[in-house]
C-alpha positions in Angstrom: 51.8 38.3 110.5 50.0 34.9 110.6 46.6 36.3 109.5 46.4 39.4 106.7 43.6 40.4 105.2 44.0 42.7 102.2 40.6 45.1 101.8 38.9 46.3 99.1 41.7 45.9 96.4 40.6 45.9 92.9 41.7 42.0 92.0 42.8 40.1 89.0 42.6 36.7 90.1 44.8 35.2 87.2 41.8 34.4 84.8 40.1 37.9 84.8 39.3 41.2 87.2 36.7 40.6 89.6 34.1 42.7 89.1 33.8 44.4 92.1 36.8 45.4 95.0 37.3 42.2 97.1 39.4 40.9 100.2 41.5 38.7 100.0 42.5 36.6 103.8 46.5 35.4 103.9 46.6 32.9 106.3 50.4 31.0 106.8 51.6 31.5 103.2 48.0 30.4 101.9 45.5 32.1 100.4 42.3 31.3 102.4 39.6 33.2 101.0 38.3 35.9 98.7 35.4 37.7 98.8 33.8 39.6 101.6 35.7 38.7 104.6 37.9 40.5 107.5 39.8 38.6 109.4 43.5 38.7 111.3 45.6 42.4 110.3 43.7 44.5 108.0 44.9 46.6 105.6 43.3 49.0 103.3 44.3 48.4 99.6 41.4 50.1 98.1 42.4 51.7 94.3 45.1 49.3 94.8 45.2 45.9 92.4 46.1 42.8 93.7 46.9 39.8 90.7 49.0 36.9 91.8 53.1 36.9 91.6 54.7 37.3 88.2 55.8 34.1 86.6 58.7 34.8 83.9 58.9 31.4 82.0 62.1 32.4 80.3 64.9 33.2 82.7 68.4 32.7 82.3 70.3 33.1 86.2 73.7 32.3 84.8 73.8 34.4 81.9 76.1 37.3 82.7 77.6 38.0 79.5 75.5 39.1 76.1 76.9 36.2 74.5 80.1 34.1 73.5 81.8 31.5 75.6 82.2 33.7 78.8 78.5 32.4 80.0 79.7 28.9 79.3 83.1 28.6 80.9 83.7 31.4 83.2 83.6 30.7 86.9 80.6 28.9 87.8 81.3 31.0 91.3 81.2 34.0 89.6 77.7 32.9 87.2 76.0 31.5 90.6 76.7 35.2 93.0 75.6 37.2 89.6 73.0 34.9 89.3 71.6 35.2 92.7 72.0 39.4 91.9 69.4 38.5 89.0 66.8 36.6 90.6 66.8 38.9 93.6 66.0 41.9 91.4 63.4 39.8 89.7 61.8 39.1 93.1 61.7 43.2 93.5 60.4 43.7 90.4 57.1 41.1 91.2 58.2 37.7 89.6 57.3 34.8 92.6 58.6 32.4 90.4 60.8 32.1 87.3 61.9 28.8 85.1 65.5 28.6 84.0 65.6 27.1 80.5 69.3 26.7 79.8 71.8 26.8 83.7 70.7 26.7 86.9 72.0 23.6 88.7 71.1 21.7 92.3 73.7 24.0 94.3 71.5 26.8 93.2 68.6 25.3 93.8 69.4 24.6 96.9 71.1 27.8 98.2 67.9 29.1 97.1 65.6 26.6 98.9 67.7 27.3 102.1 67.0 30.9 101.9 70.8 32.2 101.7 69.2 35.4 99.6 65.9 36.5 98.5 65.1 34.8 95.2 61.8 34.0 92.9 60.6 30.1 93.0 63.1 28.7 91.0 63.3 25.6 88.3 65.5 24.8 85.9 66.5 23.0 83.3 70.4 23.2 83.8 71.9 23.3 80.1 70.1 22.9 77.2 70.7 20.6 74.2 72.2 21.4 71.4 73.2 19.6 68.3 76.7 20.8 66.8 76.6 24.1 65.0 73.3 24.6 66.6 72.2 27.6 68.4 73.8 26.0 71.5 77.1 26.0 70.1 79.3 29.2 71.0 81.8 28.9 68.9 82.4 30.7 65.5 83.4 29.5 62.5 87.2 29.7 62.6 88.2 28.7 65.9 89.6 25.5 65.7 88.5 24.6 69.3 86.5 22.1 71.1 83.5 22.9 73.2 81.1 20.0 75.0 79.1 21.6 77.4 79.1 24.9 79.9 77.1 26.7 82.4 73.7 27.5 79.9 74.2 24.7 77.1 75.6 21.1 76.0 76.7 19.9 72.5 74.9 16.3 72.5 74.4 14.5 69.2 72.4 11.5 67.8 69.3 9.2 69.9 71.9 7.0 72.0 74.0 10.6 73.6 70.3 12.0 73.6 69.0 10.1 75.9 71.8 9.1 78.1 71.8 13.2 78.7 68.2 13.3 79.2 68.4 10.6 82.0 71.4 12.6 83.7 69.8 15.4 83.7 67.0 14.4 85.5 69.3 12.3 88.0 70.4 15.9 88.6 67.2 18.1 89.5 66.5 19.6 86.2 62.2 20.4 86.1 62.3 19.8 82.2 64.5 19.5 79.4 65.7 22.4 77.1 66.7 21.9 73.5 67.6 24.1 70.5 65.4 23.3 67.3 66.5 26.2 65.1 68.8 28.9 64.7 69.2 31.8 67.5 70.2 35.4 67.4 73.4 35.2 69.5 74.8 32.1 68.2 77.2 33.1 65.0 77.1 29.8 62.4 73.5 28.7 62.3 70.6 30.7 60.3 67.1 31.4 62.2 65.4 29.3 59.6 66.7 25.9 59.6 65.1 23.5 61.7 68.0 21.5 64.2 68.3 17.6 65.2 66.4 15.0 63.5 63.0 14.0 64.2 64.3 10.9 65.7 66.4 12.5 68.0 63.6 15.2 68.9 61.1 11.9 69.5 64.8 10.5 71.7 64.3 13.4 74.1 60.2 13.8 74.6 59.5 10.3 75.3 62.4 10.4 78.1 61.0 13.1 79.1 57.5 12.0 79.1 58.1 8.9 81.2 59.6 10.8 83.6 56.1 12.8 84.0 57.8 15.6 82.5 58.3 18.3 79.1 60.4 19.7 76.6 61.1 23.3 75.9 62.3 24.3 72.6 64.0 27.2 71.1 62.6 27.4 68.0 62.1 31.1 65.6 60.7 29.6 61.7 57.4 27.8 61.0 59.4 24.8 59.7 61.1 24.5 63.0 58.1 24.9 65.1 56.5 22.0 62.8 59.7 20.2 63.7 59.5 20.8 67.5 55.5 20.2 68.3 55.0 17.2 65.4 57.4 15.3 67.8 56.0 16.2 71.3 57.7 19.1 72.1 55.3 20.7 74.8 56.1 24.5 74.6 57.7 26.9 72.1 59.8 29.6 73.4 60.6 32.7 71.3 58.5 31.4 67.8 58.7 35.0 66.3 58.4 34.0 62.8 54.9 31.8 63.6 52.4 31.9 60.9 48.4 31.5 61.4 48.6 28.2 59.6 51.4 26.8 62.3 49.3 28.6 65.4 46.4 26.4 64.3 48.6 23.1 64.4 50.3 24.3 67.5 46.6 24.6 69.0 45.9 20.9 67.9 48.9 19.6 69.5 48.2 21.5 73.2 51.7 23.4 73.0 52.6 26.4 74.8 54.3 29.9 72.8 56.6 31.9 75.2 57.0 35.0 73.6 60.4 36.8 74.8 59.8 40.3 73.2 62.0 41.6 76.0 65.0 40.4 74.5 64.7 41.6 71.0 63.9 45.3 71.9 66.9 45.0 74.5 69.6 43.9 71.8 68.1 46.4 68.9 68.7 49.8 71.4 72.0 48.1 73.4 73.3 45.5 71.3 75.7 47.7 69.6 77.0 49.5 72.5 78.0 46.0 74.5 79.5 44.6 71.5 76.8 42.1 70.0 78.2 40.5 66.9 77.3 41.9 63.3 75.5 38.8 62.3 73.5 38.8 65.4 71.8 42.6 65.3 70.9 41.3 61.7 68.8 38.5 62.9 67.9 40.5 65.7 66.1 43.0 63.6 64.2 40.2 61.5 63.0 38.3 65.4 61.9 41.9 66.3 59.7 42.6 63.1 57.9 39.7 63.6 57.6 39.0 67.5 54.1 41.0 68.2 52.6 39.5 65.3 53.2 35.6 66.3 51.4 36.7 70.0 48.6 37.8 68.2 48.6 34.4 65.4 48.9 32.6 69.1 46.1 34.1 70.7 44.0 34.3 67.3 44.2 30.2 66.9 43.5 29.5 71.1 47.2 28.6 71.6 48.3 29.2 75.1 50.6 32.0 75.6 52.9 32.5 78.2 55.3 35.2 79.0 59.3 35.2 79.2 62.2 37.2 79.0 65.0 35.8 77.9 67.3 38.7 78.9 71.3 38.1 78.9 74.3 40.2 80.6 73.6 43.6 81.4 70.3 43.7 79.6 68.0 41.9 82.8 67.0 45.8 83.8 64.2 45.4 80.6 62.5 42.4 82.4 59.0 44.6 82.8 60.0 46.1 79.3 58.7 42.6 78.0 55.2 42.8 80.0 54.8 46.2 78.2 56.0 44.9 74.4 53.6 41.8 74.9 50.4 44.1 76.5 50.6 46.1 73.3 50.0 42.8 71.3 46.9 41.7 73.3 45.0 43.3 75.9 46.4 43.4 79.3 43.6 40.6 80.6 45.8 38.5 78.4 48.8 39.4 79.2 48.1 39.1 83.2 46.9 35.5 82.1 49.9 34.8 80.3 52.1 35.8 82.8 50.6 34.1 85.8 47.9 30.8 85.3 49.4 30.2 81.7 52.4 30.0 82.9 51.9 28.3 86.1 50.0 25.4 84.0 53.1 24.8 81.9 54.9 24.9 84.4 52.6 22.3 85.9 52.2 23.8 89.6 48.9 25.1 89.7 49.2 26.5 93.3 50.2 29.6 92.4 49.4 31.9 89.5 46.0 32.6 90.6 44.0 33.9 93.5 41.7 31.5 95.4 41.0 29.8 98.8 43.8 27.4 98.6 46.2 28.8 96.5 50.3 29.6 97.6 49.9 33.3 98.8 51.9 34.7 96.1 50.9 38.6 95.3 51.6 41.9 93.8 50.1 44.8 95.1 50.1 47.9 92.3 49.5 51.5 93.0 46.0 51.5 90.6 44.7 49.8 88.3 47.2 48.7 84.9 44.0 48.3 82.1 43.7 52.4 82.9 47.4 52.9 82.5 49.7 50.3 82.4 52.4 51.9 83.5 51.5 50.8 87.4 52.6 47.3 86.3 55.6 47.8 84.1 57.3 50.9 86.1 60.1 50.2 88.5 59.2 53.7 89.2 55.6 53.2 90.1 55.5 51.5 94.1 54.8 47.7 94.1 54.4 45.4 97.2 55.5 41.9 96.4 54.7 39.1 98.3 55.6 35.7 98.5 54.1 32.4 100.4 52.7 34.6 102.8 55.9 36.7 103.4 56.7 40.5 102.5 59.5 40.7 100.0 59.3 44.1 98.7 57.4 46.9 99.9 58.1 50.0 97.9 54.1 51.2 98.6 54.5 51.1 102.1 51.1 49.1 102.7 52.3 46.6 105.2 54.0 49.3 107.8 52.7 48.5 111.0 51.2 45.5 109.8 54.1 42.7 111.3 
């Protein structure tokens, strides 16, 4: 299937819907044009809409545990064959390409890059940075035990460990560099609101990573910590649930992404309990989830760009298109298509996918109709989806490509 063109197909081409039903010519795993053309295979997608493949900014494969030190120091075996049971279902579900901000790891990468099972474009960040007691940290208060670094996160403190770590983890493969700025929701010692390592250290870890040609992520919830993280070069903000209008404006002026996670929130509020999350953890789950909405729309209000993430853990990475819907009710689904495929393929810094034009990697999903009339055809497992990726059927739940190899 060297030549495909998909016919009359009501397109979002990652910036906005086309305003009348288009073709669009797959030629070897590239997109070669988009308009009026029939070339190669054809196949009728009309009242079908086509948008680029999903990009989830805020994946986690090696999470297979809600929380505590089983994601950290189980078997790495174990984390990597879960893992790869994760980013398969992703795949299904439409996401092309998904960024690991806190595991992943070469062997990964590579098992993934040698096609030993179907997986989303994958980079990572192996394990994120945390100071100790910070949000990173797994342990609780009373256990009188040591803990350096696992599978999702690393205890490294002061500028001299900083960037030592930095330097490794680049030596290693990692895309960018993950580090914890305030409280979390799982993590048992440290509130939501306190902003985490100094500004010295912060400015440690962004100039390494800068010289490199690369970024810094940051977990980050309060206003103060969001100060904390883009004042010293942080590039994008993931979670940010307590952002104000004030901090969206100085986020703006300082070119940072946000990467919402609503996904997670909603996830722990109706499960949490049930699998055993921690007291202390559904209480600052329920203040995150209050406010999550509200900081898209501060975000979107002051011309920050938004991505999309989902931040799932354990058994929870079934709500991954719960997220899509939670955000879509913030902003208009334009937005949230944007955020989810050329926002997040510019922080990501590959702008060969996320968007539909000559040229482009021919990553796709195909939805039964049209998700501004119900948006149900995008966030449905139920509702059929064709999923392709550089060129290549993945998943095919519509049945459009039958007869088309």
């Amino acid at each position: 299937m060297s030549t495909l063109t998909l016919c009359n197909a009501t397109v979002f081409d990652g910036e906005r819907f086309l305003d009348e039903p288009a073709n669009i010519t797959l030629v070897d795993g590239t997109i070669t044009a988009v308009g009026a053309q029939h070339e190669g295979i054809l196949v009728d997608a009309a009242g079908r809409t086509v948008l680029p493949g999903l990009i989830d900014a805020h994946f986690h494969a090696y999470a297979v545990a809600l929380q505590g030190l089983g994601n950290e120091l189980g078997p790495l075996s174990y984390s990597a064959l879960a893992g790869s049971h994760r980013l398969a279902a992703a795949l299904r579900r439409g996401f092309t390409t998904v960024r690991d901000v806190a595991g992943g790891d070469l062997g990964l990468a590579r098992a993934i890059e040698e096609k030993l099972f179907d997986s989303p474009r994958y980079y990572f960040t192996g394990p994120a940075f945390s100071q100790t007691g910070g949000h990173g940290d797994p342990r609780e208060a009373h256990l009188d035990t040591c803990f350096s670094h696992g599978h999702m996160c690393q205890i490294v403190d002061g500028p001299d460990n900083l960037r030592v770590a930095v330097r490794n983890a680049f030596r290693t493969g990692a895309h960018a560099i993950k580090i914890m700025t305030s409280g979390g929701v799982i993590s048992l010692t440290d509130p939501l609101e306190i902003p985490q390592y100094s500004p010295e250290e912060i400015r440690i870890i962004t100039s390494e990573a800068a010289r490199r040609g690369s970024y810094v992520c940051a977990h980050a919830y309060s206003v103060p910590a969001i100060r904390h993280s883009v004042e010293n070069g942080v590039r994008s903000i993931e979670h940010g649930n307590l952002l104000d209008a004030d901090t969206a404006k100085l986020m703006a002026q300082h070119d940072a992404f946000l990467v919402p996670t609503l996904a997670a929130y909603a996830a722990m509020d109706a499960r949490g309990e049930e699998l055993g999350l921690a007291a202390v953890s559904q209480e600052k789950n329920r203040i995150a989830l209050q406010r999550g909405q509200q900081a898209v729309r501060h975000a979107l209000d002051a011309g920050v760009k938004v991505g999309f993430g989902s931040d799932l853990m354990g058994e929870l990475g079934d709500e991954q298109l719960n997220g899509l819907a939670l955000q879509a009710a913030a902003c208009s689904v334009e937005d949230l298509l944007r955020s989810a495929t050329s926002v997040n393929a510019q922080l990501i810094g590959n702008e060969s996918i996320g968007s539909l034009a000559a040229g482009k990697t021919a990553d796709l999903l195909v939805l039964d109709g049209d998700p501004r009339q119900d948006v149900d055809f995008l966030v449905s497992e139920a509702k059929g989806r064709t999923v392709i990726q550089a060129g290549a059927p993945v998943f095919d739940s519509l049945g459009l490509l039958e007869g088309a190899k």
